[in-house]
C-alpha positions as CSV (number, residue, x, y, z in Angstrom):
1,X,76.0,49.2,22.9
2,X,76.9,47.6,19.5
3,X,75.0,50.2,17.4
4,X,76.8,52.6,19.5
5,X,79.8,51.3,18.4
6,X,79.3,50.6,15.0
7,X,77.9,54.6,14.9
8,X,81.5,56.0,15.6
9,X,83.1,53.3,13.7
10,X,80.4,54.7,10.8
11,X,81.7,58.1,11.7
12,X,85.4,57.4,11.0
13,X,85.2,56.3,8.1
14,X,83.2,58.9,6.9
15,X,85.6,61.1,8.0
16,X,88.6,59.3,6.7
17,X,87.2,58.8,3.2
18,X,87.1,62.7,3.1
19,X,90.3,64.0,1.0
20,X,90.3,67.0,3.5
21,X,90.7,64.8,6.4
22,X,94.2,63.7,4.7
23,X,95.3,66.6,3.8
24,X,95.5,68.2,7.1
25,X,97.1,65.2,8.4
26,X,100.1,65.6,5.3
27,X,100.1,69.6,6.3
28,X,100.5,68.8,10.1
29,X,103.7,66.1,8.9
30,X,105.2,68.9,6.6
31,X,105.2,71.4,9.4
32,X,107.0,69.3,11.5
33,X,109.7,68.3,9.0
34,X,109.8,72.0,7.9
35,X,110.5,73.3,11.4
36,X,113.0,70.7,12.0
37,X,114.8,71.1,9.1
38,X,114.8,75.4,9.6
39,X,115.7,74.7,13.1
40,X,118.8,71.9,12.1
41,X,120.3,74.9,9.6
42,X,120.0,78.0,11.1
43,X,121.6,76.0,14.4
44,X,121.7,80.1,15.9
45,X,117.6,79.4,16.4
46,X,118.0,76.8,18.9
47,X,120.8,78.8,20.9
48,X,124.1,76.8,20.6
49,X,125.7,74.9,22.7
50,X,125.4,74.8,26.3
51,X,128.1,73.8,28.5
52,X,128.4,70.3,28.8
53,X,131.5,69.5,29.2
54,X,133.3,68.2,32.4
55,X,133.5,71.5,33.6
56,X,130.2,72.3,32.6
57,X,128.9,73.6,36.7
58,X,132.6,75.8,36.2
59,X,131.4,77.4,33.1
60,X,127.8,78.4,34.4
61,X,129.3,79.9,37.4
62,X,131.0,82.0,35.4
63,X,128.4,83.1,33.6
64,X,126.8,83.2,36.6
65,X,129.0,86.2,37.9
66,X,128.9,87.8,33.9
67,X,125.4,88.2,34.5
68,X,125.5,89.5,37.9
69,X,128.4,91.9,36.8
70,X,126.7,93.3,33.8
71,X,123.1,94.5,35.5
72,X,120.5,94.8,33.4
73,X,122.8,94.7,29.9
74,X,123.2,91.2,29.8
75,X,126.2,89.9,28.3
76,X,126.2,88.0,25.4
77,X,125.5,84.4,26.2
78,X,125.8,81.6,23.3
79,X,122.6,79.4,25.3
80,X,119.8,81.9,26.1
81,X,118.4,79.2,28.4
82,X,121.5,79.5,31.2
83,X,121.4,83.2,30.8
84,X,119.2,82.9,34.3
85,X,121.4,83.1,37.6
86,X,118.9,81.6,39.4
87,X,118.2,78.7,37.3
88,X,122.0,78.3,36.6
89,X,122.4,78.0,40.4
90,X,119.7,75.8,40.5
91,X,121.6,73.2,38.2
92,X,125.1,73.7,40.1
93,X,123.3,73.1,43.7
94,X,121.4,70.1,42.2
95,X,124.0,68.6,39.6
96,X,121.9,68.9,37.0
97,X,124.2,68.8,34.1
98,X,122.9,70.7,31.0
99,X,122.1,68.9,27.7
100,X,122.5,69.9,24.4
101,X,119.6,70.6,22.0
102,X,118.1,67.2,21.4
103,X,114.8,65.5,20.7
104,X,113.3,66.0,23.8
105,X,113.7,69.8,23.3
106,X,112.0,69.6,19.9
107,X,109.2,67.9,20.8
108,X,108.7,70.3,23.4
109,X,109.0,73.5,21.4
110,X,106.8,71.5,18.9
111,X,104.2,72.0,21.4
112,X,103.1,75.2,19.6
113,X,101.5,73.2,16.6
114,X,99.1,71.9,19.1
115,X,97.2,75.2,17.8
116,X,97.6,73.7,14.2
117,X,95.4,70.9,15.6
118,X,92.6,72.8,17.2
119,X,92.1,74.3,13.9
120,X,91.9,70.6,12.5
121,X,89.5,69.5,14.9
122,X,87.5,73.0,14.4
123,X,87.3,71.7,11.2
124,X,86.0,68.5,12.0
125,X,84.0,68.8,14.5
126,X,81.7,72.2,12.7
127,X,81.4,69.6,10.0
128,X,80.5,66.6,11.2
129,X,77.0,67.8,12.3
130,X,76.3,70.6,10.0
131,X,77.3,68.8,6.9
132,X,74.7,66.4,7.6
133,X,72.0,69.3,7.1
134,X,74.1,70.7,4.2
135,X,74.3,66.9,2.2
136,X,70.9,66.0,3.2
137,X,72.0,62.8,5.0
138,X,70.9,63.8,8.2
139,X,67.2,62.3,7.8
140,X,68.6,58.8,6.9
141,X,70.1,59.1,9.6
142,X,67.5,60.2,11.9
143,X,65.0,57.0,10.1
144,X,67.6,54.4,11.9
145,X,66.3,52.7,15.4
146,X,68.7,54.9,17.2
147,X,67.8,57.9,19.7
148,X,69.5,61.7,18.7
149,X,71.1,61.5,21.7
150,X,73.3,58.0,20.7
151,X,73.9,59.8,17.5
152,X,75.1,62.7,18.6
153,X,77.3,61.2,21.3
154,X,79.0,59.2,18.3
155,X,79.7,61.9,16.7
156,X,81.0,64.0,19.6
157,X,83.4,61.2,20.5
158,X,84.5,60.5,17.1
159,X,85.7,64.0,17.5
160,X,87.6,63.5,20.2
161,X,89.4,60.4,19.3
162,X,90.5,62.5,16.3
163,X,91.7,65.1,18.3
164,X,93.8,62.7,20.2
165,X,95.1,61.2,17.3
166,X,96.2,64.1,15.9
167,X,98.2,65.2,19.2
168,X,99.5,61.8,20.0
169,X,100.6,62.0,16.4
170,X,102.5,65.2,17.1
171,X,103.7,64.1,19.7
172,X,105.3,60.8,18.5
173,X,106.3,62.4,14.9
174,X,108.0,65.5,16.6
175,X,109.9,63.0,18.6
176,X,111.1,61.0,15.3
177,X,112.3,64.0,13.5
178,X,113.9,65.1,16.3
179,X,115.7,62.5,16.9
180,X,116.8,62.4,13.5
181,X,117.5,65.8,13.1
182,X,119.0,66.4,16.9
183,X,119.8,63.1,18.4
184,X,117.6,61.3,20.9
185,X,117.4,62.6,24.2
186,X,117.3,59.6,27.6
187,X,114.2,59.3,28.6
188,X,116.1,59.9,32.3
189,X,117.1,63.5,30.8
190,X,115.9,66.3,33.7
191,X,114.1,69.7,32.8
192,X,114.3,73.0,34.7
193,X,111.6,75.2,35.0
194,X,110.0,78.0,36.6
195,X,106.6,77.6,38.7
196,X,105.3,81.0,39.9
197,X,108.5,82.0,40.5
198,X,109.6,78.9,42.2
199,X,112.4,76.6,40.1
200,X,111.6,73.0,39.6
201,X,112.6,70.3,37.6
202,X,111.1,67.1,36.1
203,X,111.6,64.0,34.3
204,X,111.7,65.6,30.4
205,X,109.3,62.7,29.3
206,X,107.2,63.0,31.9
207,X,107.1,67.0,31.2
208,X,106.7,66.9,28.2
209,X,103.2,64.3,28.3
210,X,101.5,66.3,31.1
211,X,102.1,69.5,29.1
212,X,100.4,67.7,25.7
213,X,97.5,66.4,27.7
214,X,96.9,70.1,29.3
215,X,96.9,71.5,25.6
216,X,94.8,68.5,25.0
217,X,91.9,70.3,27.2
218,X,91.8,74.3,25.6
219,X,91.9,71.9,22.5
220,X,88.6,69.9,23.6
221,X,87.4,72.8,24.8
222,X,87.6,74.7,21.3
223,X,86.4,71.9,19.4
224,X,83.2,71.3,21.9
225,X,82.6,75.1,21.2
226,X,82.8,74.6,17.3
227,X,80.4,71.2,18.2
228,X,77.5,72.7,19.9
229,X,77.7,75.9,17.7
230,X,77.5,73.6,14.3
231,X,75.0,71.7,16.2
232,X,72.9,74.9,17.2
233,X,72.8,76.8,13.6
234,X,73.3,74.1,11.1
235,X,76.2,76.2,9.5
236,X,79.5,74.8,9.0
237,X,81.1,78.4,7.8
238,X,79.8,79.9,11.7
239,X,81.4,77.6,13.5
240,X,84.7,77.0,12.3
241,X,84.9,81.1,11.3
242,X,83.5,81.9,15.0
243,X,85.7,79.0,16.9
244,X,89.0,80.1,15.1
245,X,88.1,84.1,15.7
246,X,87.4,83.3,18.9
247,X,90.7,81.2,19.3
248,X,92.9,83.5,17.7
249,X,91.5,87.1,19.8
250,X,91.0,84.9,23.2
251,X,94.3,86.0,24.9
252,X,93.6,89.9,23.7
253,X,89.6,89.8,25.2
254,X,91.4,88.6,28.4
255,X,93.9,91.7,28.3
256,X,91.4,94.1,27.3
257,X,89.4,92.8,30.3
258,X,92.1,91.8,33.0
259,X,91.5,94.4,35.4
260,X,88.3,93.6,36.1
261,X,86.8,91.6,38.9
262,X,84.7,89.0,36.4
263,X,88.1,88.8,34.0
264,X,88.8,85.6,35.5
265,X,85.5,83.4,34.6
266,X,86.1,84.1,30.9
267,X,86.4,81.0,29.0
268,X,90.2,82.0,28.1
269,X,91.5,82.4,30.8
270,X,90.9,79.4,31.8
271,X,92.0,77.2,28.8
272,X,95.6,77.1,29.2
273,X,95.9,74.5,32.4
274,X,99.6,74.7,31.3
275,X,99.8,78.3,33.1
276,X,99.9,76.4,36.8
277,X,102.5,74.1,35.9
278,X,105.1,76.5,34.4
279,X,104.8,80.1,34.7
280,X,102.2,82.1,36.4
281,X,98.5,82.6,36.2
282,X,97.6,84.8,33.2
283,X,95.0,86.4,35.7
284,X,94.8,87.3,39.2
285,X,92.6,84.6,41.4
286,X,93.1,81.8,39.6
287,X,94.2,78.2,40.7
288,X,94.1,75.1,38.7
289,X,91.1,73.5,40.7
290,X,89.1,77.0,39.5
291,X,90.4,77.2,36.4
292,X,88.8,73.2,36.2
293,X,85.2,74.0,37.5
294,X,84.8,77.1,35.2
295,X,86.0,74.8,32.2
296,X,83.3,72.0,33.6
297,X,80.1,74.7,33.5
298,X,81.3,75.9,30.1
299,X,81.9,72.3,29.0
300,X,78.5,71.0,30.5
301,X,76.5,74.9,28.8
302,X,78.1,74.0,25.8
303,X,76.8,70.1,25.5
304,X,73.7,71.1,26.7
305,X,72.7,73.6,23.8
306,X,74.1,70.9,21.3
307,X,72.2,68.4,22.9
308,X,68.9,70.5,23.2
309,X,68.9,71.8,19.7
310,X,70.1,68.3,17.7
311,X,67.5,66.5,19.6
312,X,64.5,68.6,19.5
313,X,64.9,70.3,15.8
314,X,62.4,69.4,13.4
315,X,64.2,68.0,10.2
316,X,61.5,67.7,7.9
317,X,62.7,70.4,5.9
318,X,66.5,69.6,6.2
């Protein structure tokens, strides 16, 4: 179990004396600060301000009966989020007294750049397997007392404990800025949301961590893709080119093939586990615990082929 240990710690810091490795980290930083700076001037982005005042349930009423009123030409609202009777109704029945913009809010819009760190990890995790055929290295490091399978375990898992850096990084750094930029949000601070068509709320923090570690999975699940295909062809270029292409088109395969019956075993449309807790299925015949054991076969075909081909390939010519 030591030289297990000592593998990944080997791994990190091969990865961490790479100049590329740094670099993403500074680029996922500046995207945050950019955004939160954009989003702090042009205040118009982030809607406003709601009514929070002491005659805050007063005020959405009244928009309330606007809405109704004006059909399907809405009336111009300063908040686009209480521009929902339902919702709005919601909030008055339940005394849920609407917040202003804050940190809570940024860290969940923020949630988009989880995307910026699946193509990180693509990055990683096609290299850390190919580039060992590409350098050379790989037969000094096949010569060690160690079976293929140990070694490609370590490097799997060095992959994921990037991955979660990364998020819990953007996660902890989108809540800094935010608070900086927009105030920190309590921790107590409630969230309204829709849940196939249903309206719920939640503790923000608690929100806000279940919907990271959902992203966290179509994250894994991308990078494992990007793993196994490095693994399989020895080509850093194919992996990351096919994992990002694949990334990128997966929501437009699923539309082009929606109607039919097989739609929903599709890798994509099972990735986004945020789809069941707000919002509705993407496709038809879906339900978390399905979406789970379709993401478990291609998660167990997809370690099997890296497996298979890392430890049965002849390196004598690597």
């Amino acid at each position: 179990m030591s030289n297990f240990f000592q593998l990944i710690k080997n791994e990190h810091m091969k990865l961490y004396n790479q100049k590329a490795t740094w670099i993403m980290a500074i680029l996922l930083v500046v995207s945050i600060v950019g955004i939160g700076a954009l989003l702090k001037v042009d205040a118009a982005i982030t809607g406003g301000e709601p009514p929070t005042g002491d005659n805050w349930k007063q005020e959405l009423q009244k928009q309330n009966e606007q809405l109704m009123a004006a059909g399907e030409q809405p009336p111009e609202i300063e908040y686009p989020a209480y521009t929902n009777v339902e919702m709005n109704q919601y909030r008055i029945e339940n005394d849920l007294k609407p917040t202003a913009y804050n940190s809570w809010d940024f860290v969940r819009d923020n949630r988009t750049f989880v995307a910026l760190v699946s193509l990180f990890t693509i990055i990683v995790a096609a290299g850390i397997t190919a580039n060992e055929f590409r350098w050379g290295t790989i037969k000094l490091l096949l010569i060690r007392p160690i079976s293929r399978s140990k070694i490609l375990l370590a490097k799997y898992v060095s992959v994921v404990m990037y991955a979660l850096t990364m998020l819990l990084a953007l996660y902890i750094l989108s809540f800094l800025v935010g608070s900086l930029l927009f105030g920190m949000g309590s921790f107590s601070q409630t969230y309204v949301y829709t849940q196939a068509g249903e309206i719920k709320d939640a503790g923000i923090f608690s929100f806000t961590v279940s919907q990271y570690l959902l992203s966290f999975v179509e994250l894994i699940m991308m990078a494992t893709f990007a793993f196994m295909i490095a693994a399989v062809f020895r080509n850093t270029s194919l992996a990351i080119g096919l994992a990002i292409f694949l990334m990128m088109t997966g929501s437009s395969i699923i539309v082009f093939f929606m109607e039919k019956e097989w739609a929903k075993y599709i890798l994509f449309a099972n990735t986004d586990l945020s789809q069941y807790m707000s919002g509705t299925p993407f496709v038809s015949g879906t339900s978390l615990g399905f979406s789970i054991a379709v993401l478990a076969v291609y998660y167990v075909l997809f370690m099997a082929l890296a497996w298979g081909f890392f430890t049965k390939r002849d390196v004598a010519g690597a």
